[in-house]
PyMOL Python script that loads the backbone (N, CA, C, O; Angstrom):
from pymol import cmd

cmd.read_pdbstr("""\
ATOM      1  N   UNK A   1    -100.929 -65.388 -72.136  1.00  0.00           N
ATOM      2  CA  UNK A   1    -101.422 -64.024 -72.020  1.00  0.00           C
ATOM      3  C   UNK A   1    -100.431 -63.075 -72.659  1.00  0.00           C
ATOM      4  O   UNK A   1     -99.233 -63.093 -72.374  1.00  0.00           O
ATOM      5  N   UNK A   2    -100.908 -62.345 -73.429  1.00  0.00           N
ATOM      6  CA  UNK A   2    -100.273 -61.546 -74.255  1.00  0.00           C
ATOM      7  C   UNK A   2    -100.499 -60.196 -74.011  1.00  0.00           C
ATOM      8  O   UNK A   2    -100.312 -59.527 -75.027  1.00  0.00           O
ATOM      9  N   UNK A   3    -100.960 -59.302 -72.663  1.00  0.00           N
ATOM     10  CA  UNK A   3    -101.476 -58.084 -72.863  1.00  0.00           C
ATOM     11  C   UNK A   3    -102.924 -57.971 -73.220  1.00  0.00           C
ATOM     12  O   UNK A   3    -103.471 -56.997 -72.703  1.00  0.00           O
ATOM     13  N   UNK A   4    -103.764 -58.806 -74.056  1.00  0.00           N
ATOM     14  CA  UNK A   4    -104.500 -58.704 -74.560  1.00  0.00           C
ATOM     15  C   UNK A   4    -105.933 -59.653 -74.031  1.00  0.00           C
ATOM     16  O   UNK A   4    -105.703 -60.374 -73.060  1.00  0.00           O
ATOM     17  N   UNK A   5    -107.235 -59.697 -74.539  1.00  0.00           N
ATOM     18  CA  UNK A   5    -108.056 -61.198 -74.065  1.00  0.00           C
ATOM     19  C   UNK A   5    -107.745 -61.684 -74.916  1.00  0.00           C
ATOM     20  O   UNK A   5    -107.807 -60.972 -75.918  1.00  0.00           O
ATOM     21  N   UNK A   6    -107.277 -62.977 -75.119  1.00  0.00           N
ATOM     22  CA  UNK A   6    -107.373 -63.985 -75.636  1.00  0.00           C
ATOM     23  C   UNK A   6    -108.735 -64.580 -76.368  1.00  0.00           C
ATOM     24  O   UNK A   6    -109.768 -64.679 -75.706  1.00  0.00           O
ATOM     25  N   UNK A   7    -108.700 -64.931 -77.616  1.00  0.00           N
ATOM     26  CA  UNK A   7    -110.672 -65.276 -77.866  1.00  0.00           C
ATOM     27  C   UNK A   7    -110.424 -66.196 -79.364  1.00  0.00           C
ATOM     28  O   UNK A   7    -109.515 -66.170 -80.194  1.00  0.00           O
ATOM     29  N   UNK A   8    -111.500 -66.875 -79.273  1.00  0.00           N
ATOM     30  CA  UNK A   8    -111.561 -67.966 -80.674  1.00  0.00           C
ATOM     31  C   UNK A   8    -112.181 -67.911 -82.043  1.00  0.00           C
ATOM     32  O   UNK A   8    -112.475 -66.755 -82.346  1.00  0.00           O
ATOM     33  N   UNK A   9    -112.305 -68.291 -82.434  1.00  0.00           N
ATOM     34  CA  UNK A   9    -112.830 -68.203 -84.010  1.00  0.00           C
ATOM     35  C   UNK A   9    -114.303 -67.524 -83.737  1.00  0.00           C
ATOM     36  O   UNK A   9    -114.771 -67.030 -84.763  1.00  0.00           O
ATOM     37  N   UNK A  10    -115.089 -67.403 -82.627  1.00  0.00           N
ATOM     38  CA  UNK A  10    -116.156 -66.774 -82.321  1.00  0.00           C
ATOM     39  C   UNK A  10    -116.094 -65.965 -81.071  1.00  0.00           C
ATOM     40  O   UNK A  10    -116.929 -65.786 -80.184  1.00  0.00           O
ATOM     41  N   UNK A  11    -115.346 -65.695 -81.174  1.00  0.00           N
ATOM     42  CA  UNK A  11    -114.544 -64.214 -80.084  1.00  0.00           C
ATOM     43  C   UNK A  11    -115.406 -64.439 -78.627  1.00  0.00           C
ATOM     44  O   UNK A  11    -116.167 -63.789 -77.909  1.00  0.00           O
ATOM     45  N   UNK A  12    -114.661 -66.044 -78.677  1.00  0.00           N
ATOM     46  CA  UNK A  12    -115.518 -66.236 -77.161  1.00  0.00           C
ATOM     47  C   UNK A  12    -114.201 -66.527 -76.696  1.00  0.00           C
ATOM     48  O   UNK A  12    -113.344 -67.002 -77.441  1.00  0.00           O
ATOM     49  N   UNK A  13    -113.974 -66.216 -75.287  1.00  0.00           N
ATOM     50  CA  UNK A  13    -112.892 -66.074 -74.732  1.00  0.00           C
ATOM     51  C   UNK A  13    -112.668 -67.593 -73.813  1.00  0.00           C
ATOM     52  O   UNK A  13    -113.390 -68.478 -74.271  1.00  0.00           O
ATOM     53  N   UNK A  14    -111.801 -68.052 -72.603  1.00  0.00           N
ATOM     54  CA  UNK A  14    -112.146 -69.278 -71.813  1.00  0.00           C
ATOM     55  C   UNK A  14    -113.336 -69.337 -70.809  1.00  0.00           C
ATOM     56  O   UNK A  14    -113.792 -70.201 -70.060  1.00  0.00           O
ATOM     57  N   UNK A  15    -113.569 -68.354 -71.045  1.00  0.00           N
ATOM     58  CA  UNK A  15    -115.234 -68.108 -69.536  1.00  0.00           C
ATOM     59  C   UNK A  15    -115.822 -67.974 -70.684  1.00  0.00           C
ATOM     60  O   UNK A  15    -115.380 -67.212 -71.544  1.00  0.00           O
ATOM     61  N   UNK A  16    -117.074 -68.819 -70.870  1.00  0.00           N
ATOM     62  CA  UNK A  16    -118.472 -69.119 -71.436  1.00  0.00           C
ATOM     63  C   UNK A  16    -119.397 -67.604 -71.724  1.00  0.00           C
ATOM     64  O   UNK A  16    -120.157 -67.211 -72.609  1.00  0.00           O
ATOM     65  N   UNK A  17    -118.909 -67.103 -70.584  1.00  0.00           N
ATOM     66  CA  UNK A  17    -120.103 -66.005 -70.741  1.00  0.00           C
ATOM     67  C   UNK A  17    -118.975 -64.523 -71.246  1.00  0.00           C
ATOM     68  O   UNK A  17    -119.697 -63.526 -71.280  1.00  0.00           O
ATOM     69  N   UNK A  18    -118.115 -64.310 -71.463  1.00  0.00           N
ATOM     70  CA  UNK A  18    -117.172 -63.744 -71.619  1.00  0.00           C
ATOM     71  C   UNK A  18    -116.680 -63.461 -73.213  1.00  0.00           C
ATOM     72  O   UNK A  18    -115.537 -63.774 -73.546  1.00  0.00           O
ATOM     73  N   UNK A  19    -117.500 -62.926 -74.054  1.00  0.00           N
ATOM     74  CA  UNK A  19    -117.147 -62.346 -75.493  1.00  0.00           C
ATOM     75  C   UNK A  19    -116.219 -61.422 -75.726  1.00  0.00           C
ATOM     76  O   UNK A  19    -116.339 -60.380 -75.082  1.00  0.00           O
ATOM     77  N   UNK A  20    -115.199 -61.525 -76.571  1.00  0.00           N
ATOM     78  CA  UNK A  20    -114.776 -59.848 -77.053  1.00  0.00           C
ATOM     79  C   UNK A  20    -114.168 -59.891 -78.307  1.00  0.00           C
ATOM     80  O   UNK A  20    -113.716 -60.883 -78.880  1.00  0.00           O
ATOM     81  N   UNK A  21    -114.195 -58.725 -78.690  1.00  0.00           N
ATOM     82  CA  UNK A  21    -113.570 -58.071 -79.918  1.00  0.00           C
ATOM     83  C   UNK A  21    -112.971 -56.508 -79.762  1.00  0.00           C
ATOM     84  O   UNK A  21    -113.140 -55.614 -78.932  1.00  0.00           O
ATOM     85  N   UNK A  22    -112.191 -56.644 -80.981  1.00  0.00           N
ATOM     86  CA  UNK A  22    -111.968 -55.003 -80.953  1.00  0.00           C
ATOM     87  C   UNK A  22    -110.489 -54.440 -80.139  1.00  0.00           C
ATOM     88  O   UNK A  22    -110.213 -55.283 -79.286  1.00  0.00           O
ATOM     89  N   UNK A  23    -109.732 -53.594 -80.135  1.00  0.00           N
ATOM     90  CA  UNK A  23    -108.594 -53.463 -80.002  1.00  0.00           C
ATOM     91  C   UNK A  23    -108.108 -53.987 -78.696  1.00  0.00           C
ATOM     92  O   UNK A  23    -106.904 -54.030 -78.444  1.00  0.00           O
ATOM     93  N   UNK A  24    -108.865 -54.318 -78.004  1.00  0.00           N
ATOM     94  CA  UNK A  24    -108.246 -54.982 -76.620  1.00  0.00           C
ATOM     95  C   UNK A  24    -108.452 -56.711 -76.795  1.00  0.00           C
ATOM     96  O   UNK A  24    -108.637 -57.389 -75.784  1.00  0.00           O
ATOM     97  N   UNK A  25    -108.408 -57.272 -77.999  1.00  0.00           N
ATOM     98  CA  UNK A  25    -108.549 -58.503 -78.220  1.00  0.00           C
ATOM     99  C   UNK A  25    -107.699 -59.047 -79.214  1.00  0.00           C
ATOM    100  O   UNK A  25    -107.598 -58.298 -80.186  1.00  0.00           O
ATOM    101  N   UNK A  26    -107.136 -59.967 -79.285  1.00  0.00           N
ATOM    102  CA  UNK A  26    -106.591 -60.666 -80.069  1.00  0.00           C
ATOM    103  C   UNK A  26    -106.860 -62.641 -80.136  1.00  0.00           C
ATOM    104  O   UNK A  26    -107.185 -63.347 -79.181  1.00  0.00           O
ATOM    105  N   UNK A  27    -106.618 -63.046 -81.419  1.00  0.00           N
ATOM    106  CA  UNK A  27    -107.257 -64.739 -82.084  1.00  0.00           C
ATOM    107  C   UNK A  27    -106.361 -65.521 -81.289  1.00  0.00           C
ATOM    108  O   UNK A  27    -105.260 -64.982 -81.176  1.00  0.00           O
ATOM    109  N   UNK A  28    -106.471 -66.541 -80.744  1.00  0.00           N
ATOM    110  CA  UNK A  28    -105.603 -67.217 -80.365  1.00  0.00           C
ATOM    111  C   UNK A  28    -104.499 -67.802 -81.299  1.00  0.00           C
ATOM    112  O   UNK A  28    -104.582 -67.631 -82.516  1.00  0.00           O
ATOM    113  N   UNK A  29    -103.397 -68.538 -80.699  1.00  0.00           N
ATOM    114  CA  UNK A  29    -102.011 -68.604 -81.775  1.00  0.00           C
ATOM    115  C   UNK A  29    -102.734 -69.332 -82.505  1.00  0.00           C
ATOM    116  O   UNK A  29    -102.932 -68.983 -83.669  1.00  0.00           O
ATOM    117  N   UNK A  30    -103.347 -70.614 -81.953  1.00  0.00           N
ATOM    118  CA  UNK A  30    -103.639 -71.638 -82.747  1.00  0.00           C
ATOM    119  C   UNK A  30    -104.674 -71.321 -84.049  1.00  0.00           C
ATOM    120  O   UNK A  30    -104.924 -72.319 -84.725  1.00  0.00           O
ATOM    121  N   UNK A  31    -105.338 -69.998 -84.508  1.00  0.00           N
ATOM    122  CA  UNK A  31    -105.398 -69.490 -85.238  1.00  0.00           C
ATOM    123  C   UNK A  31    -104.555 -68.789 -86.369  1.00  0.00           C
ATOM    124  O   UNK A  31    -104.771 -68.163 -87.407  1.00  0.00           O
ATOM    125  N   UNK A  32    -103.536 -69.198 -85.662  1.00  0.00           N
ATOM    126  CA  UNK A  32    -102.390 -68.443 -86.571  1.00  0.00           C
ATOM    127  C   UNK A  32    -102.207 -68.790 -88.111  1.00  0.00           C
ATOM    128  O   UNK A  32    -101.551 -69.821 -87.963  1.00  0.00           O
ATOM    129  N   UNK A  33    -102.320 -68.659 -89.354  1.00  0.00           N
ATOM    130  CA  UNK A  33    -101.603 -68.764 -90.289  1.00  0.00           C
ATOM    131  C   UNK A  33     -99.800 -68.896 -90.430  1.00  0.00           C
ATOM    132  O   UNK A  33     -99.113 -68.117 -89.769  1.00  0.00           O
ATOM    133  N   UNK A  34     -99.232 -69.785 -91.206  1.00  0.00           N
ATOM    134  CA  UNK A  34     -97.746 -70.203 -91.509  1.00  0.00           C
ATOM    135  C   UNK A  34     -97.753 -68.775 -92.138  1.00  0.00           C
ATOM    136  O   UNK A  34     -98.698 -68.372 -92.817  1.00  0.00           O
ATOM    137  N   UNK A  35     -96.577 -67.995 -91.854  1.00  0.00           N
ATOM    138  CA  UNK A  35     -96.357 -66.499 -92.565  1.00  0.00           C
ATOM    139  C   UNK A  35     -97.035 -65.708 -92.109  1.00  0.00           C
ATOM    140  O   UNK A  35     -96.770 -64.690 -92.748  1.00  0.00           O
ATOM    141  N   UNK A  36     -97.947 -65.423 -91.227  1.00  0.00           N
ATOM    142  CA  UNK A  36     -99.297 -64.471 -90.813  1.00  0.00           C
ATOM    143  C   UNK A  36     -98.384 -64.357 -89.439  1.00  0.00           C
ATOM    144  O   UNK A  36     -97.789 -65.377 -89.093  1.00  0.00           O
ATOM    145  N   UNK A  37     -98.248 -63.160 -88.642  1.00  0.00           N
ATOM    146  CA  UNK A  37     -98.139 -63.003 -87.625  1.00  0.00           C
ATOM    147  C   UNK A  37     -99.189 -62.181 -86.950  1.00  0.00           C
ATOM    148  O   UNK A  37     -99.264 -62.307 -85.728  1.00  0.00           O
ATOM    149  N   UNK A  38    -100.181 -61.192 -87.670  1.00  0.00           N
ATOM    150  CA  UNK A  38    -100.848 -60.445 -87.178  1.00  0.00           C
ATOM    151  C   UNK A  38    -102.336 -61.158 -86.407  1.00  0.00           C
ATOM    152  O   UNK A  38    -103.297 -61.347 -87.153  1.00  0.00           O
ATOM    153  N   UNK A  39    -102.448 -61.485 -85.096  1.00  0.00           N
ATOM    154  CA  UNK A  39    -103.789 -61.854 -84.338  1.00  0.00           C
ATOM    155  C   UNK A  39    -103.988 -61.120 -84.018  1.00  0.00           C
ATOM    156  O   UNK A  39    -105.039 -61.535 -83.528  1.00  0.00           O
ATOM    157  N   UNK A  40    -103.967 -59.327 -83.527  1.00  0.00           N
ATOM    158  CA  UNK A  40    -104.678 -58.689 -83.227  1.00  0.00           C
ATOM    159  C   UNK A  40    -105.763 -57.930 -83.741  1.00  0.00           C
ATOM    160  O   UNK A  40    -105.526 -57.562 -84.892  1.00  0.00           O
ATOM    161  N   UNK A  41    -107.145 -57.468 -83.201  1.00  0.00           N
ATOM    162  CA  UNK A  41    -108.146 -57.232 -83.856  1.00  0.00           C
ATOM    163  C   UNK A  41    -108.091 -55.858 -84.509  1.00  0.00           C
ATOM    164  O   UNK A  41    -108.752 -55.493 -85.481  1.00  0.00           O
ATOM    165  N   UNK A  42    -107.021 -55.017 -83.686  1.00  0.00           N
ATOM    166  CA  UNK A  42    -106.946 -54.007 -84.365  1.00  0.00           C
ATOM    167  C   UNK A  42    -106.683 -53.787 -85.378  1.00  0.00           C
ATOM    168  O   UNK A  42    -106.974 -52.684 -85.840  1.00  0.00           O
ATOM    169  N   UNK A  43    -105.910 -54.908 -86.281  1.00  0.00           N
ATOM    170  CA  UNK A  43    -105.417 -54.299 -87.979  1.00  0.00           C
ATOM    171  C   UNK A  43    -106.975 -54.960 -88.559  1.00  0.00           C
ATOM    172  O   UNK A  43    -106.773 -55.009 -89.772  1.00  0.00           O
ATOM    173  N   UNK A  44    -108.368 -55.472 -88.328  1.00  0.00           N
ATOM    174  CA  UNK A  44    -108.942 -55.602 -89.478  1.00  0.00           C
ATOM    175  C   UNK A  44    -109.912 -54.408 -89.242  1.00  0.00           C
ATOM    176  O   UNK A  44    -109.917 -53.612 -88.303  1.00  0.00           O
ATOM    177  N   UNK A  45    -110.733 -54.480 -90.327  1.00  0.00           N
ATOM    178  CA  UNK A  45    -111.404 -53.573 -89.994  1.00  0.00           C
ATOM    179  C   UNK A  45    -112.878 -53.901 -88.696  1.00  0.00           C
ATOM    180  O   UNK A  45    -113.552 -54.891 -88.409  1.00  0.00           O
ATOM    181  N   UNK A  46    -112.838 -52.755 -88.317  1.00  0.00           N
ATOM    182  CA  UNK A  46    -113.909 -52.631 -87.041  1.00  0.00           C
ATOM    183  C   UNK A  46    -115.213 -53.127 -87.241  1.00  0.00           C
ATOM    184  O   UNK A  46    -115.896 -53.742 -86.423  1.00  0.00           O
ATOM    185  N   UNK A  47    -115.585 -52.719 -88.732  1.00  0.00           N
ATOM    186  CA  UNK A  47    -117.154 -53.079 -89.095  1.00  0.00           C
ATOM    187  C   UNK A  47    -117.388 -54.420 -89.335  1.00  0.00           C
ATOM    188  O   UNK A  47    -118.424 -55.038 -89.088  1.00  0.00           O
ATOM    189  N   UNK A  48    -116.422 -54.812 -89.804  1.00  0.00           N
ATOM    190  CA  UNK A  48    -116.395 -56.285 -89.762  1.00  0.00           C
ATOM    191  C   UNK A  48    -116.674 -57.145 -88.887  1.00  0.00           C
ATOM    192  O   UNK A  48    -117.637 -57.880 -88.669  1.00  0.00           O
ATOM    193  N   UNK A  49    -115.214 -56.856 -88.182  1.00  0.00           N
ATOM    194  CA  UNK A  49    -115.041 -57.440 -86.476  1.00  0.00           C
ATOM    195  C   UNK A  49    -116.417 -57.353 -85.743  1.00  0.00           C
ATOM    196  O   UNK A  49    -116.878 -58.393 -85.273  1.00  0.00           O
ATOM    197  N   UNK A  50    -116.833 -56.639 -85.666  1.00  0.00           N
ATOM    198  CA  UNK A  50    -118.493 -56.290 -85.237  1.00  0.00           C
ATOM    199  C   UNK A  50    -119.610 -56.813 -85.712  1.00  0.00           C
ATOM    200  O   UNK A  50    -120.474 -57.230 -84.940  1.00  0.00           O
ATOM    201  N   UNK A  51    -119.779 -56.873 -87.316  1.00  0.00           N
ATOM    202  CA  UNK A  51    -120.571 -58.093 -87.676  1.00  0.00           C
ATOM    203  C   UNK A  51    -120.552 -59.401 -87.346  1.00  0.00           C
ATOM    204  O   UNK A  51    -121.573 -60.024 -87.057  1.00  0.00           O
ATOM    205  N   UNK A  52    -119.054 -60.039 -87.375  1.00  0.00           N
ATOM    206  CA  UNK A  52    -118.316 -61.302 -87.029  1.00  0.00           C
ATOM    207  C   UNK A  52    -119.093 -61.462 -85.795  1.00  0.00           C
ATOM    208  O   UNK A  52    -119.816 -62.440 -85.604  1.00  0.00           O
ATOM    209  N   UNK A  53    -118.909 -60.270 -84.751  1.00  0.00           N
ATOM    210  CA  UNK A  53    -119.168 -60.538 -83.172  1.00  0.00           C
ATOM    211  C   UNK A  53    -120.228 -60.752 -83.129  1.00  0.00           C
ATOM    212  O   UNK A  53    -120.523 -61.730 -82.442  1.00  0.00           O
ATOM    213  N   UNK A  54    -121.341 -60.018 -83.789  1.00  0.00           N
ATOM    214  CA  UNK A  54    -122.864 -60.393 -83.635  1.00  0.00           C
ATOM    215  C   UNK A  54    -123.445 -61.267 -84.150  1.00  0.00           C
ATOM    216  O   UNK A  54    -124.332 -61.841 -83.519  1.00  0.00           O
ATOM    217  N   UNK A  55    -123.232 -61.518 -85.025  1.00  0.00           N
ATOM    218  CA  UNK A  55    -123.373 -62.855 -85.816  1.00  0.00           C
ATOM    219  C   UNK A  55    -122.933 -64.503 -85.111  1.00  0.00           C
ATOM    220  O   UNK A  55    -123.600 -65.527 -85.254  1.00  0.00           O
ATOM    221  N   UNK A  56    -121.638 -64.370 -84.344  1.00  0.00           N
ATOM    222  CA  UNK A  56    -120.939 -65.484 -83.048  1.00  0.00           C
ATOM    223  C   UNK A  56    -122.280 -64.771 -81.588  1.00  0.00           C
ATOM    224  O   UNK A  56    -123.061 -65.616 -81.150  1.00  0.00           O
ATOM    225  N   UNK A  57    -122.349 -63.819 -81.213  1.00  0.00           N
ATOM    226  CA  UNK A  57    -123.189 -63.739 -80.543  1.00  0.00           C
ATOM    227  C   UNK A  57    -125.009 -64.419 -80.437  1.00  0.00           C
ATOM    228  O   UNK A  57    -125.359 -65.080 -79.459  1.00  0.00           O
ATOM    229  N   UNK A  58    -126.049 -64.077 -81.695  1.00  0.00           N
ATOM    230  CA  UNK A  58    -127.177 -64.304 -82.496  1.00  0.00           C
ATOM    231  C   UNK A  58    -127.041 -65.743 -82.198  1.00  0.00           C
ATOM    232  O   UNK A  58    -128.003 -66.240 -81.612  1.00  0.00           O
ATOM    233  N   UNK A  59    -125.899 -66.631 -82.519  1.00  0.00           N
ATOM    234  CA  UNK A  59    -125.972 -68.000 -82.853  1.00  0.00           C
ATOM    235  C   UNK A  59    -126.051 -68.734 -81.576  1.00  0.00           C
ATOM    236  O   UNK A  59    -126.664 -69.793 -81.444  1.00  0.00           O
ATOM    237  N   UNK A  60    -125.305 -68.032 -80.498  1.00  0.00           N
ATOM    238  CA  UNK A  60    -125.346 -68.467 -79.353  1.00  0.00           C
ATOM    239  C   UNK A  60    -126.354 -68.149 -78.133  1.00  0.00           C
ATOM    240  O   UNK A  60    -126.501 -68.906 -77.173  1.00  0.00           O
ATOM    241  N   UNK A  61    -126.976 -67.016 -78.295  1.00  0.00           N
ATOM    242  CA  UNK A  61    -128.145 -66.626 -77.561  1.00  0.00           C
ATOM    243  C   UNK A  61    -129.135 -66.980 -78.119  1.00  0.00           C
ATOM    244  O   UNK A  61    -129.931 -67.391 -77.275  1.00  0.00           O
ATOM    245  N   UNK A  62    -129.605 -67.057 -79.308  1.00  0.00           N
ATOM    246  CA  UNK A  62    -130.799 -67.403 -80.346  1.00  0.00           C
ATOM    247  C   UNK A  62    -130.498 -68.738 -81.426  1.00  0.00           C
ATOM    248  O   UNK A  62    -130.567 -68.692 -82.655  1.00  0.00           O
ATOM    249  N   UNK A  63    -130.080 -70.144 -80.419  1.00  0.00           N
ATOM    250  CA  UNK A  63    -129.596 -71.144 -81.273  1.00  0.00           C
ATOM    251  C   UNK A  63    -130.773 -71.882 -82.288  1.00  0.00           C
ATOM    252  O   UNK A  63    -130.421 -72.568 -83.248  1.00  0.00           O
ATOM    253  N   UNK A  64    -132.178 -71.655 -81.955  1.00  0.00           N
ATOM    254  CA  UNK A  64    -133.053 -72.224 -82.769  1.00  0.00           C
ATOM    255  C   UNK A  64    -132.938 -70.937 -84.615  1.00  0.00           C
ATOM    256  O   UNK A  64    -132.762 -71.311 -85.775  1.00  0.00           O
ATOM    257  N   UNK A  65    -133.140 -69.442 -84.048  1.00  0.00           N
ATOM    258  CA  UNK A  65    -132.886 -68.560 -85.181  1.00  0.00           C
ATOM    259  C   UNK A  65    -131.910 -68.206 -85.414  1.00  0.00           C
ATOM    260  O   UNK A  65    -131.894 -68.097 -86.640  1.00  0.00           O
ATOM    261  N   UNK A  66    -130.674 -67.827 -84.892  1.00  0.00           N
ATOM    262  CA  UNK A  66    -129.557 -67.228 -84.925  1.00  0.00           C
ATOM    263  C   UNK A  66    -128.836 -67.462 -86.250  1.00  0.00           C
ATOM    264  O   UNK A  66    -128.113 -66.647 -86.824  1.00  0.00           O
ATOM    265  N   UNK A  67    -129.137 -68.676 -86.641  1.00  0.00           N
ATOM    266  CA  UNK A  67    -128.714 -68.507 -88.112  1.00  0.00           C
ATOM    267  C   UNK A  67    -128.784 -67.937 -89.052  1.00  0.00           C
ATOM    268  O   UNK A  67    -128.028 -67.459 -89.898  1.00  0.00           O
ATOM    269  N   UNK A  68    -130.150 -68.040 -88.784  1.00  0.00           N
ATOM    270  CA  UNK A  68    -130.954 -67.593 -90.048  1.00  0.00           C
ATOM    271  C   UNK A  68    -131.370 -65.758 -90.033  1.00  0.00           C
ATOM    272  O   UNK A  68    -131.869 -64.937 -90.803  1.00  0.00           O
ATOM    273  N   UNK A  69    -130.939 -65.790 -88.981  1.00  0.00           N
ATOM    274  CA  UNK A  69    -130.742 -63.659 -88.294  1.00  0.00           C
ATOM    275  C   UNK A  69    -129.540 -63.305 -89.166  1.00  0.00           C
ATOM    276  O   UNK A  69    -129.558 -62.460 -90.060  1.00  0.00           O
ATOM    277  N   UNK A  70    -128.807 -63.827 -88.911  1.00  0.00           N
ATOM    278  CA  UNK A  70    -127.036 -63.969 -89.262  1.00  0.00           C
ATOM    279  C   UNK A  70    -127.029 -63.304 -90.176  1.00  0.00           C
ATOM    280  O   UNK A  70    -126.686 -62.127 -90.291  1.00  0.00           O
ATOM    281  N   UNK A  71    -127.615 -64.393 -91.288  1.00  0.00           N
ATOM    282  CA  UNK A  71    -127.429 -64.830 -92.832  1.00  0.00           C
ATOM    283  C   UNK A  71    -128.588 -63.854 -93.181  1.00  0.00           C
ATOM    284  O   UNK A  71    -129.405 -64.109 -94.066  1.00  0.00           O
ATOM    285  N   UNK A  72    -128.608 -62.824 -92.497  1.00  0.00           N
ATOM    286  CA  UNK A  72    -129.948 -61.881 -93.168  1.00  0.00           C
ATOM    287  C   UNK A  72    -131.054 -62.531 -93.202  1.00  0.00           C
ATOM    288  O   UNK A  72    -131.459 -62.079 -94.273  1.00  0.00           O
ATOM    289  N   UNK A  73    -131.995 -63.355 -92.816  1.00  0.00           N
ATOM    290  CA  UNK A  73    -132.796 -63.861 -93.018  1.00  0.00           C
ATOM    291  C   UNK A  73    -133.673 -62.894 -91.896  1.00  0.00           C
ATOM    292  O   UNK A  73    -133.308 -61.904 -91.263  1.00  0.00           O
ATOM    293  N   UNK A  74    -135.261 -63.767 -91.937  1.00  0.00           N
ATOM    294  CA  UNK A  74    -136.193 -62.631 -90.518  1.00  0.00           C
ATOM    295  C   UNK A  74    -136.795 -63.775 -90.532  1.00  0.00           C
ATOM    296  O   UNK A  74    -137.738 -63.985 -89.770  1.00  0.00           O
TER     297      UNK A  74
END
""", "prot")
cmd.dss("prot")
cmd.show_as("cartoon", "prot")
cmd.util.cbc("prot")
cmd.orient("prot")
């Protein structure tokens, strides 16, 4: 614990039902890049981080479409 939630390559945290992003979140180490120190969400940009989230969200509530929502599809 770092101050922060903790969350994974799909900003799902250790509780299942428990998502986040956005300045109170940071990637876990094991995400880390050799030379990269920055895991917190605050240095990328927001609009992003937010697509990222809905897009990890779509896939997991809507696993038959969620892909294909994602990827712009209808």
């Amino acid at each position: 614990y770092d101050g922060r939630l903790i969350v994974d390559h799909n900003f799902g945290s250790t509780d299942p039902a428990i998502y986040g992003a956005g300045s109170l979140c940071e990637f876990s180490r094991r995400f880390q890049r050799q030379n990269s120190r920055y895991l917190r969400h605050d240095g990328f940009n927001g609009r992003e981080v937010g697509a990222k989230l809905a897009s990890a969200l779509l896939k997991r509530l809507d696993p038959v479409n969620g892909d294909s929502v994602a990827a712009g599809g209808v």
